[in-house]
C-alpha positions in Angstrom: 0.0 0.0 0.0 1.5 3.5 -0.9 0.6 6.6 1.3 0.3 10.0 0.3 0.6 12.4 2.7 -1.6 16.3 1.8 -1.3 19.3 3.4 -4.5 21.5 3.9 -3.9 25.0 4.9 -7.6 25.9 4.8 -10.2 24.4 7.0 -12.7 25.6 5.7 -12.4 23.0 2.6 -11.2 20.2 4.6 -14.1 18.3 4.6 -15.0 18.9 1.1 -11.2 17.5 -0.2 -12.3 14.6 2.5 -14.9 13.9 0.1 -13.2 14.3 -2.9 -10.2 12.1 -2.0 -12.8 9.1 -0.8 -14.1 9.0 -4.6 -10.7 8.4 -6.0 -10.7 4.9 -7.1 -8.1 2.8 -5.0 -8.7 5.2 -2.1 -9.1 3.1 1.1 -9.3 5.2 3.9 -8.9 9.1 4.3 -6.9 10.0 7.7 -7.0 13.6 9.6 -3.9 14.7 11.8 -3.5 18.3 13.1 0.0 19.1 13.4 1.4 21.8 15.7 4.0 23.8 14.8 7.5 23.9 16.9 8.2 26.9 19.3 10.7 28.6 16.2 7.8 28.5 14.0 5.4 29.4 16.9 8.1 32.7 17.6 8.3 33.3 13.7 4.7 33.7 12.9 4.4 36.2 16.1 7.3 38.2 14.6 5.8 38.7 10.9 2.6 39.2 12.2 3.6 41.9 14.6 5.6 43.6 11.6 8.9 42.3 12.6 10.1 41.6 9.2 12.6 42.3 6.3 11.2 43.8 3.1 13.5 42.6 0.3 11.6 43.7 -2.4 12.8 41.2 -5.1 14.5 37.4 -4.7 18.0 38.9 -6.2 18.3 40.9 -3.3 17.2 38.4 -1.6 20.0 35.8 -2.2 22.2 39.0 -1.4 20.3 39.6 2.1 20.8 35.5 3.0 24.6 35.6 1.6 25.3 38.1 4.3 24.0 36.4 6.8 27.5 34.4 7.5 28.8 38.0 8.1 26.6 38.2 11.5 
């Protein structure tokens, strides 16, 4: 038996891909599991949602903000 594993941001729709998934031929059982995130994740999403974040305005600069890092 394979397993594929589908991550559902929105759970508002959960339900309705529930649904969806259980009419796939093959399909032998459809599994929920929340997931919590770990504390950095926890502290990251606190710090962009309180506007604690870098603007880089396009991915070249970017690359050039995540090269410097090693300079830190």
């Amino acid at each position: 038996m394979t397993e594929l594993i589908v991550s559902i941001d929105d759970s508002y729709t959960l339900s309705d891909i529930r649904k969806a998934i259980k009419m796939i031929r093959g399909v032998v059982s459809v599994k929920g599991k929340k997931s919590t995130p770990n504390a950095k994740t926890v502290a990251a999403i606190k710090e962009a949602r309180a506007g604690k974040s870098i603007y880089c305005g396009s991915f070249e600069n970017y690359k050039r903000m995540v090269a410097n890092l090693d300079d830190v």
